[in-house]
C-alpha positions as CSV (number, residue, x, y, z in Angstrom):
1,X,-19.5,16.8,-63.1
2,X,-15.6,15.9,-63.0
3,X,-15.6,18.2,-59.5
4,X,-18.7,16.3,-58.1
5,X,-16.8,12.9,-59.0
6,X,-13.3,14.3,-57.7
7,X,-15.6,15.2,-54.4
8,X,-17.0,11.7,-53.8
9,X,-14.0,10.1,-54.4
10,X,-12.1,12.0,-51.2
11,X,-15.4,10.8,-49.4
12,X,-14.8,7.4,-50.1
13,X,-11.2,7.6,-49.4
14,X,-11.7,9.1,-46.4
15,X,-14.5,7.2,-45.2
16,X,-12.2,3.8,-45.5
17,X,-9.1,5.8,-44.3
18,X,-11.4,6.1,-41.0
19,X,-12.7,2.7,-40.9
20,X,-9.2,1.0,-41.1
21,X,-8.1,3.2,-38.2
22,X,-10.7,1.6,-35.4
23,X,-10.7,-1.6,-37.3
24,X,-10.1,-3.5,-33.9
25,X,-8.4,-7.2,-33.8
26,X,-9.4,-9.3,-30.4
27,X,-6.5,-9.4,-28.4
28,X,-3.6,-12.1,-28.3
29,X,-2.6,-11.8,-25.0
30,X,0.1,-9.0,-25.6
31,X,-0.7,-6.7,-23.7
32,X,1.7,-5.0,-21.0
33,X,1.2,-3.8,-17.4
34,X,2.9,-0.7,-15.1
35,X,2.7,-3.5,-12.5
36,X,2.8,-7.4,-12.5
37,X,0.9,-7.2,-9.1
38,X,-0.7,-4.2,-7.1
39,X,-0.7,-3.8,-3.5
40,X,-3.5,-1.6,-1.9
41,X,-1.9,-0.6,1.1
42,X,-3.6,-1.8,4.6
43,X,-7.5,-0.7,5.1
44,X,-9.0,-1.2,8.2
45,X,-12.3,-3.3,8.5
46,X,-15.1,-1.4,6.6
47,X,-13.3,1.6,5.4
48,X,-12.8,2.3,2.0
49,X,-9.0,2.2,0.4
50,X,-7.3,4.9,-1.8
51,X,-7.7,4.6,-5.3
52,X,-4.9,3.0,-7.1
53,X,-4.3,2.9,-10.8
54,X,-2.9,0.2,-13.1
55,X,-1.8,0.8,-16.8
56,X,-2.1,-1.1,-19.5
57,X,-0.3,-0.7,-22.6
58,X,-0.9,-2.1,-26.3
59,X,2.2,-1.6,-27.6
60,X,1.7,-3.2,-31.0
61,X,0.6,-2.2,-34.4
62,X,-2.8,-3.1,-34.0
63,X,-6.1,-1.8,-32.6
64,X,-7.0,-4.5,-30.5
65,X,-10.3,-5.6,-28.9
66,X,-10.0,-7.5,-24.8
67,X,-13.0,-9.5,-25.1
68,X,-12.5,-9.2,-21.0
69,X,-11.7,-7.3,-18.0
70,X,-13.1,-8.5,-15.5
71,X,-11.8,-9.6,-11.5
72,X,-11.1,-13.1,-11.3
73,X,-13.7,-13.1,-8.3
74,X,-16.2,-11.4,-10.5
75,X,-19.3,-9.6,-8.8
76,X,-18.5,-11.2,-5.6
77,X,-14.8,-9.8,-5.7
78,X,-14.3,-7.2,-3.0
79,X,-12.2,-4.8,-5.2
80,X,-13.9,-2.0,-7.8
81,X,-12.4,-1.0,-11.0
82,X,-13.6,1.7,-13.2
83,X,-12.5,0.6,-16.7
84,X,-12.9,3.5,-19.7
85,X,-14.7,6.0,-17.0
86,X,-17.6,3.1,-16.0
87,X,-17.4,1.3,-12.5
88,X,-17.9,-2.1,-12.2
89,X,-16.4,-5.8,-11.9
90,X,-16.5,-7.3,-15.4
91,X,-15.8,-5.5,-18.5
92,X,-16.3,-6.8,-22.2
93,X,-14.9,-5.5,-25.6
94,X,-12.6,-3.0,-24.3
95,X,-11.2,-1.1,-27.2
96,X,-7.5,0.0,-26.9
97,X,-5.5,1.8,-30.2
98,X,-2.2,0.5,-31.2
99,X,0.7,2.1,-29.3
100,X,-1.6,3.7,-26.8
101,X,-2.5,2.9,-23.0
102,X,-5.2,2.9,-20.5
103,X,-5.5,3.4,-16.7
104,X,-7.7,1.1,-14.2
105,X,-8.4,2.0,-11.2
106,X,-9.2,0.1,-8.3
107,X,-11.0,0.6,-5.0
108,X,-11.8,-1.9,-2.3
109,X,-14.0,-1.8,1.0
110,X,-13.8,-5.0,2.9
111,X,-15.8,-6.3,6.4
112,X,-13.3,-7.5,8.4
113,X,-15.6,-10.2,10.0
114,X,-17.3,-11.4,6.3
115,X,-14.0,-13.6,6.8
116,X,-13.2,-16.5,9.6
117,X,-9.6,-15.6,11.2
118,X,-8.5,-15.8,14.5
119,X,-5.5,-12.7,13.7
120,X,-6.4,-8.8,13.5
121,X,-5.0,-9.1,10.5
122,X,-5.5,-10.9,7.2
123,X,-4.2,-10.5,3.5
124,X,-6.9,-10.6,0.6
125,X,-6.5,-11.5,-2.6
126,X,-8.2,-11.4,-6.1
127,X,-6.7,-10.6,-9.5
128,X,-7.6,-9.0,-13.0
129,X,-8.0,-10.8,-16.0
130,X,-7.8,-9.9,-19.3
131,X,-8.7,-11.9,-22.1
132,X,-10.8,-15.1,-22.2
133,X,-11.9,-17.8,-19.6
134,X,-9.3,-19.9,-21.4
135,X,-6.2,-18.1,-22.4
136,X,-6.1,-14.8,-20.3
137,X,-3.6,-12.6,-18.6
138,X,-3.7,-11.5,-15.2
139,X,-2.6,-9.0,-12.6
140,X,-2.5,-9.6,-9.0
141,X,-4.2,-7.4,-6.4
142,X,-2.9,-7.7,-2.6
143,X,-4.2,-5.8,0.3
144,X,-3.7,-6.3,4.6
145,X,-7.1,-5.8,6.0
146,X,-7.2,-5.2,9.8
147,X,-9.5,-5.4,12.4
148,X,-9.7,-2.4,14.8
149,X,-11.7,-0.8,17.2
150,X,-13.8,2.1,16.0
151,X,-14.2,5.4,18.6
152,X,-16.5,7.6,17.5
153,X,-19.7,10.0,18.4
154,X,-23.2,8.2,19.0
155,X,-26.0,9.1,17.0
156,X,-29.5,9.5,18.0
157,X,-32.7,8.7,16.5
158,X,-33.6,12.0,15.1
159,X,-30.5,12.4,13.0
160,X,-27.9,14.5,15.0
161,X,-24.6,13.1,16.4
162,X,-22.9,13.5,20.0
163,X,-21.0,16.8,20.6
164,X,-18.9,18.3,22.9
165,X,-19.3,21.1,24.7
166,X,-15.9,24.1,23.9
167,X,-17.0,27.0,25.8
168,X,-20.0,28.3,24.0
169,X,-19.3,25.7,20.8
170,X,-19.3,22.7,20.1
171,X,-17.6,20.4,18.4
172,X,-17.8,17.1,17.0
173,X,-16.6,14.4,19.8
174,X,-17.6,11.9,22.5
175,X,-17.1,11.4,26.4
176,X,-14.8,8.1,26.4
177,X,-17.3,5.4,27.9
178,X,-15.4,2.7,30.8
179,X,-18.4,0.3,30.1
180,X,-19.3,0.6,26.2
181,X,-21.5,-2.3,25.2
182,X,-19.4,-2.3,22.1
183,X,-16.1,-1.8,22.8
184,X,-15.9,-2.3,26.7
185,X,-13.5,-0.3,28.5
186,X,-12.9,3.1,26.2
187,X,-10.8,4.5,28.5
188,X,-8.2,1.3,28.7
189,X,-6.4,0.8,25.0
190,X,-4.8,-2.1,25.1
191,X,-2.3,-3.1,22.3
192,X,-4.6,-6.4,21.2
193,X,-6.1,-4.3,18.3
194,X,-5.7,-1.1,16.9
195,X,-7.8,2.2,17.0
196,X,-9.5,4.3,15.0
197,X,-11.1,7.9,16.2
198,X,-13.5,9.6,14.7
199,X,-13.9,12.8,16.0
200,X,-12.4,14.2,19.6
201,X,-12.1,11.4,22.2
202,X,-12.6,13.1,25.4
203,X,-11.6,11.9,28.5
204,X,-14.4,12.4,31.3
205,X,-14.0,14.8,34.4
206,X,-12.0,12.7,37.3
207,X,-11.3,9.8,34.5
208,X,-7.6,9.0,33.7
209,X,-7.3,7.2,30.0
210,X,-4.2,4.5,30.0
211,X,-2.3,3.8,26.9
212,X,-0.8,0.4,27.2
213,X,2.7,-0.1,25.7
214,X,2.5,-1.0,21.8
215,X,-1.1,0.5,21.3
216,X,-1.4,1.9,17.8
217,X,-4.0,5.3,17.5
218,X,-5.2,6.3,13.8
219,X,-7.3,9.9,14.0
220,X,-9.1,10.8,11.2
221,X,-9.2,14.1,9.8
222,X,-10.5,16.8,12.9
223,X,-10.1,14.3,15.0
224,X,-7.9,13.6,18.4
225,X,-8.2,13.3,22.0
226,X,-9.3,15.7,24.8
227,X,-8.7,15.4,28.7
228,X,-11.0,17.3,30.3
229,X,-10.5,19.4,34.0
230,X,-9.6,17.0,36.5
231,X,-8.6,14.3,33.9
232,X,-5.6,12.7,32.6
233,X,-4.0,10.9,30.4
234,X,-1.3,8.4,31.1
235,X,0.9,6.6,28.2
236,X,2.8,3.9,29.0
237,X,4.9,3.0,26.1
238,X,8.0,1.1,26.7
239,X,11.9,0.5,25.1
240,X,11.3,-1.7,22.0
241,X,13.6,-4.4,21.2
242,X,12.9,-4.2,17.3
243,X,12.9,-2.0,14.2
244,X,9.0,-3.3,14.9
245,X,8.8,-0.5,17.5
246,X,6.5,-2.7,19.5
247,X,6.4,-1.4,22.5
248,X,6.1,2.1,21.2
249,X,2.7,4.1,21.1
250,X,2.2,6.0,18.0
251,X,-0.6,8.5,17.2
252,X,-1.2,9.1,13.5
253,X,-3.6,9.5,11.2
254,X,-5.6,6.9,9.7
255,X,-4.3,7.2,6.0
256,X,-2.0,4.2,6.0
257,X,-0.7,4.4,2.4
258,X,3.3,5.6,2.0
259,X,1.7,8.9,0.3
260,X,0.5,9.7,3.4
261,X,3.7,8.4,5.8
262,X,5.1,12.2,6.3
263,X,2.3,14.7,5.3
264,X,1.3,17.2,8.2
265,X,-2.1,18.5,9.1
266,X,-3.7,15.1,8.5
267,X,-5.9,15.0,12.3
268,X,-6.0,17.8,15.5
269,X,-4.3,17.5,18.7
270,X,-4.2,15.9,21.8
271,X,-5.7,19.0,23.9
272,X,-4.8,19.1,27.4
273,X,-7.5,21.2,28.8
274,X,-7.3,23.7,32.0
275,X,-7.1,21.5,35.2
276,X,-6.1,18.7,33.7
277,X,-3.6,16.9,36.0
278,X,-0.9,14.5,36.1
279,X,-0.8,13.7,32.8
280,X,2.1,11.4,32.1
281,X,3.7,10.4,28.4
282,X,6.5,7.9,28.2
283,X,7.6,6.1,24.7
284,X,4.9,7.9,22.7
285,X,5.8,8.8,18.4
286,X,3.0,11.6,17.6
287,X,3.2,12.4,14.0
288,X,1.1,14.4,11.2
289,X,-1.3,16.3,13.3
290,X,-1.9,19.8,12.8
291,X,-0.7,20.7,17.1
292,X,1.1,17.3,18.3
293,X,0.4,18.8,22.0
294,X,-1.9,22.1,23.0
295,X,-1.4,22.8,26.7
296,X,-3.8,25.3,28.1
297,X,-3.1,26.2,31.2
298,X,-2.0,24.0,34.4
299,X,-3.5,22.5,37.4
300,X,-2.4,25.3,39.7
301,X,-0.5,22.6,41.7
302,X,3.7,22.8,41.6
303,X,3.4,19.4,40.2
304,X,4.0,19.5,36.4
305,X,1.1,19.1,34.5
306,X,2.6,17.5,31.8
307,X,5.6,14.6,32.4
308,X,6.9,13.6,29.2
309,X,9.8,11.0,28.7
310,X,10.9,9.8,24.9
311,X,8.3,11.2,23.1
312,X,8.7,12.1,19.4
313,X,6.7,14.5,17.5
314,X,7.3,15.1,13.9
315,X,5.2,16.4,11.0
316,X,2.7,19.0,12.6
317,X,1.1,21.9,10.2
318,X,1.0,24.0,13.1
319,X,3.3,23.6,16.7
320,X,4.3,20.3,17.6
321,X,3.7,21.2,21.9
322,X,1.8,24.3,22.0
323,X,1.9,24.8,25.8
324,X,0.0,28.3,27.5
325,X,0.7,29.2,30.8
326,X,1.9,25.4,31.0
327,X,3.8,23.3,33.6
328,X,5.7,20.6,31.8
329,X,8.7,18.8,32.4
330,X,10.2,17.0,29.8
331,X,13.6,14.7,29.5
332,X,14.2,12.9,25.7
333,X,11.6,15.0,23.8
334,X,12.6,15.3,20.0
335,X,10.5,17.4,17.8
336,X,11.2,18.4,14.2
337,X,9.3,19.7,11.2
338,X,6.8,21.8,12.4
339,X,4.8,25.0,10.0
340,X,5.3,27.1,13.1
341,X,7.7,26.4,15.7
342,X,8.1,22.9,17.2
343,X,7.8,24.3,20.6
344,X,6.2,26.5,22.3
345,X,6.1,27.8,25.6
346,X,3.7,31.0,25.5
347,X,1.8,32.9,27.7
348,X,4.4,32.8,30.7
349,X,4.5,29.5,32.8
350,X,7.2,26.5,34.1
351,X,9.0,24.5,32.0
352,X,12.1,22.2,32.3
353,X,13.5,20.3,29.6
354,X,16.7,18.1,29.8
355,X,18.3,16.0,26.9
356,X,16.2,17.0,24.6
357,X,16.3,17.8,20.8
358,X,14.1,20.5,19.1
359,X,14.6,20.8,15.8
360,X,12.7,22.3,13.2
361,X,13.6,21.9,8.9
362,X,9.9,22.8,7.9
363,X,10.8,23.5,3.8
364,X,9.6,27.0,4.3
365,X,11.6,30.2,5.7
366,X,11.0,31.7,9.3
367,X,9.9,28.9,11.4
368,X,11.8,28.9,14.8
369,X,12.4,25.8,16.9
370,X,11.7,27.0,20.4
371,X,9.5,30.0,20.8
372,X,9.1,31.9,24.0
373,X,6.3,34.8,25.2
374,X,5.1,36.0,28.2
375,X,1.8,38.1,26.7
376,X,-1.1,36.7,24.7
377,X,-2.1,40.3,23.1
378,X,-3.9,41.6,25.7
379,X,-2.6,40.4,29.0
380,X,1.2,39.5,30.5
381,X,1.9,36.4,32.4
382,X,4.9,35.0,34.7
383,X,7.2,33.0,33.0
384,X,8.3,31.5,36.7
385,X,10.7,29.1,34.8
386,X,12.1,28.2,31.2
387,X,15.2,25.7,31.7
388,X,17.1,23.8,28.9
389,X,19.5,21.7,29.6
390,X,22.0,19.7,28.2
391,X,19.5,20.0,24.7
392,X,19.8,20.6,20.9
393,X,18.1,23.6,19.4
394,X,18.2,24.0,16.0
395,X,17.1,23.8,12.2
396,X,17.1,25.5,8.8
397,X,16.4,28.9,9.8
398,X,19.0,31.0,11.1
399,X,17.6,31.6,14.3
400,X,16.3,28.3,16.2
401,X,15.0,30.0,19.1
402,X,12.6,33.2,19.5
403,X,12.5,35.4,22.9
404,X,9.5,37.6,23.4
405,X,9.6,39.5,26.8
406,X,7.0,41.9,27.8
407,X,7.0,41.3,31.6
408,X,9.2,41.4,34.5
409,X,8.9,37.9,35.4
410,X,11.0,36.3,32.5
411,X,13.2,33.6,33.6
412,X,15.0,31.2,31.2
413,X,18.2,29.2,31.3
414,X,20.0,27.6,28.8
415,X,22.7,25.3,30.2
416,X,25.1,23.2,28.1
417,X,22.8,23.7,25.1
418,X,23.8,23.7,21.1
419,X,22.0,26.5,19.8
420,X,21.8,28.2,16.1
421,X,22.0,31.7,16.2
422,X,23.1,33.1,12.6
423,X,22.5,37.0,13.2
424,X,24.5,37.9,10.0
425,X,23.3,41.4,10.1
426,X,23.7,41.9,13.7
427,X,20.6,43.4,14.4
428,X,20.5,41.2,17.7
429,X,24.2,42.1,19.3
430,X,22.7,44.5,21.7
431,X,19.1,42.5,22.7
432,X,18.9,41.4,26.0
433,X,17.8,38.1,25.5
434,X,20.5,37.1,23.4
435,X,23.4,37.8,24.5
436,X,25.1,34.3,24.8
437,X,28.0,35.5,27.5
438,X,25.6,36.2,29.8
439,X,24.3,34.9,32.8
440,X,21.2,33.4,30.7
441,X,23.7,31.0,29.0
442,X,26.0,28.7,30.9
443,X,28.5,26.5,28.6
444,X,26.5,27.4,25.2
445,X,27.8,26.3,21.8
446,X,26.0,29.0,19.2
447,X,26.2,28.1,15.8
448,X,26.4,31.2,13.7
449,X,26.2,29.9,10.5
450,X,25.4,26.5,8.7
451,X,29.1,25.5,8.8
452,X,30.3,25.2,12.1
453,X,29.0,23.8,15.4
454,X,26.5,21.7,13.4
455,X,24.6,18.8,15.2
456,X,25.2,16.3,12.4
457,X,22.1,14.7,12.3
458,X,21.6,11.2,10.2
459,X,18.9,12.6,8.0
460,X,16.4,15.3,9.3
461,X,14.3,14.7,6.4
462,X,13.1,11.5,7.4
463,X,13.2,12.9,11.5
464,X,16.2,10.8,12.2
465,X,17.9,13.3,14.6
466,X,20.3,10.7,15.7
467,X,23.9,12.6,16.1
468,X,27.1,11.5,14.5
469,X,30.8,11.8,15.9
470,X,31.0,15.2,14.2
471,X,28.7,16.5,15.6
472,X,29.4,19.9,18.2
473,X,27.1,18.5,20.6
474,X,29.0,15.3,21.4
475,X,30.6,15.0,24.8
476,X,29.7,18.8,25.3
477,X,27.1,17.8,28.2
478,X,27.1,18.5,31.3
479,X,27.1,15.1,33.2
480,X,25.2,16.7,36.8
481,X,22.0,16.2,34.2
482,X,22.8,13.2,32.8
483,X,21.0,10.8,35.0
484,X,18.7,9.0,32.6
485,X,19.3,6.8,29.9
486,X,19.0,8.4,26.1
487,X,15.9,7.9,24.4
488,X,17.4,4.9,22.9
489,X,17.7,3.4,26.4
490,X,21.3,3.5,25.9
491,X,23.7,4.6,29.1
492,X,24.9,7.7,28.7
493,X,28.3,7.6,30.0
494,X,30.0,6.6,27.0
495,X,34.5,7.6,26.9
496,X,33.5,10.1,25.0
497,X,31.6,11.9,27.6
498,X,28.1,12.7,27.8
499,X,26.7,14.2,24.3
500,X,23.8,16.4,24.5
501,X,20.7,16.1,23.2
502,X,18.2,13.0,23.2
503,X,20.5,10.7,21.3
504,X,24.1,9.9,22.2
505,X,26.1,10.0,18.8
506,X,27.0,6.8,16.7
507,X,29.0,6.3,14.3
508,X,26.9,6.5,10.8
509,X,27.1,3.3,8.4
510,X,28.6,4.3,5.3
């Protein structure tokens, strides 16, 4: 009897122990937040945000009891939250321990043209409250919606989408359309509203697409452009006056938050097919894809296929300009942080490249900055021409560039070009295509190690390959090249000389 009693009297006890511990108070308004306002980063019109989170903290003693979450829009409030694992827009008798914490999280979709505005762009508003209708706290939500124009395959009544032919595959894409019902000229972006691609945007047989200066290009994941045989592509970005970049095209992705600014891999390429022809890029940043460039082949003309002036590729998975059997000149290119190589001229062809800065400080081991081949596995090709002049080739690896000769026909130059080539075991002294004294190499700094005959870039990290006045490259050019502006649009003759690469060197801010 006296164990039975001893028994129900730890029930007891530990029944009320229990109840005391999710004994819940309503809430005073104490409660603290991870943010006093949160800013969903720009969407465009009708497609869905990121998920963000908010945390909200109960710091006191108490179990407490909000008699509401809700948006201060309620049901009609553009924003989601999910509050305790439930989706929805008003909340009641959320539970929250003492000391303890949970995450919101909030979505929002919104229709651009549900709301009367002249502008592409627009800020919405709403906010959270917690508490009661008449003594509540709140948290601010903020996010830029913009209107855009939307590029991407038809589809047809019986369910399937538009395709492109690829040899014998197909992939998902579009022929560009001059007279769209919808969006009018396809194959004329203008810089009045952004776009947004879907897909690959091709450009038609005997078609040229124009980029106006300050046009802004988001691709979404296996998405990009492709100019078809007997097309081209001609971008006409200009100098900007402001940190704005506003005359500047820029390809990207269409993931606008800062998680997203510098990841690689995030869309496809801009493909320039066999026989496409006079292609022309000027003032174009091209950043995140998986190949900034692929080049296959030329248009058989002596004409370059490719003509690229100040154009900046950064962040590819892959190559940032992937050319095979190509014909591409190129005067201020900078590319840096690519999985591969950021460039590569393969398969033999022409290229000429002047005052320009390949760089490479992907964060893993044995990527090269400038590769060079003449054979695809199974067949050798002329490599008429391979030029550099007056550029910066270099990166985290020891060796920037990589050689690969199989022909006869391998032609290359480096003239007035820095160069890292750290062979600490000397396993190339005796190639061929590396010896630096040679006829191959005119007026060459090789940087052998990390320590001397650096570039000094500002920070490579965030692609700012902008030389200092320490750097080896500065007035080490050789002026016969120097005809052109830098990519900056600044002259080139400074005191100092004539610097290699695509920047002239300033003098960092401390």
């Amino acid at each position: 009897m006296k164990k039975y009693l001893l028994l129900c009297s730890f029930v007891v006890l530990t029944i009320c122990s229990c109840r005391s511990d999710f004994d819940f108070e309503p809430s005073t308004g104490n409660l603290s937040f991870s943010k006093d306002t949160v800013y969903l980063d720009t969407v465009f019109t009708n497609i869905g945000s990121s998920t963000y989170t908010l945390k909200v903290y109960n710091r006191s003693n108490k179990n407490i009891s909000i008699p509401n979450i809700q948006l201060g829009e309620g049901n009609n409030s553009k924003y989601r939250l999910m509050v305790d694992g439930m989706p929805g827009r008003v909340f009641n008798n959320v539970e929250l321990l003492a000391k303890d914490s949970m995450f919101i999280f909030i979505e929002t979709t919104i229709d651009y043209n549900d709301y009367s505005n002249s502008e592409t762009s627009f800020l919405y508003t709403d906010h959270i409250e917690f508490g009661t209708n008449g003594d509540f706290q709140k948290v601010e939500l903020v996010t830029l919606v913009q209107d855009a124009i939307f590029l991407y395959p038809k589809k047809f009544s019986d369910g399937t989408t538009e395709t492109l032919p690829i040899g014998s595959d197909e992939i998902y894409g579009f022929y560009l359309d001059p007279a769209d019902p919808m969006n009018g000229d396809e194959l004329h972006w203008t810089n009045i509203k952004p776009y947004v691609i879907y897909g690959y945007a091709a450009v038609p047989p005997a078609s040229t697409l124009i980029v106006d200066a300050g046009v802004r290009a988001h691709f979404h994941a296996e998405s990009g452009i492709i100019v078809a045989n007997t097309a081209s592509l001609q971008v006409n970005g200009s100098t900007s006056l402001t940190e704005d970049l506003e005359n500047e095209v820029i390809f990207e992705s269409d993931r606008l938050e800062p998680l997203y600014t510098d990841v690689p891999g995030q869309w496809g390429t801009v493909w320039f097919t066999q026989g496409s022809t006079n292609n022309s890029i000027t003032n174009l940043t091209l950043k995140n894809a998986t190949v900034g460039m692929l080049v296959s082949g030329n248009d058989g003309t002596a004409s370059p296929t490719l003509d690229l002036t100040n154009v900046q590729i950064y962040n590819c998975s892959n190559v940032g300009l992937l050319a095979r059997t190509g014909n591409i000149v190129g005067k201020n290119v900078v590319i840096n942080n690519c999985g591969e190589t950021s460039l590569a001229c393969s398969f033999g062809g022409s290229y000429e490249f002047t005052h320009c800065t390949f760089a490479n400080y992907w964060p893993k081991p044995n990527q090269t900055s400038v590769l060079i081949d003449d054979y695809d596995g199974s067949a050798i090709y002329a490599l008429t021409k391979a030029d550099f002049r007056n550029c910066i080739i270099y990166g985290s690896p020891n060796f920037a560039i990589n050689l690969k000769k199989e022909g006869t026909v391998f032609n290359y130059k480096f003239d007035n070009c820095l160069i890292k080539f750290a062979d600490f075991s000397n396993q190339f002294t005796t190639h061929p295509e590396y010896q630096f004294t040679g006829a191959n190499y005119t007026n060459c700094i090789i940087a052998t190690n990390s320590t001397v005959n650096k570039p000094d870039f500002f920070d490579t990290s965030k692609n700012k390959l902008i030389i200092g006045e320490d750097s080896a490259a500065k007035g080490m050019a050789n002026s016969t090249y120097s005809t052109f502006n830098d990519i900056l649009d600044k002259p080139r003759n400074l005191t100092t000389g004539y610097d290699m690469g695509a920047y002239n060197f300033i003098v960092f801010p401390n």
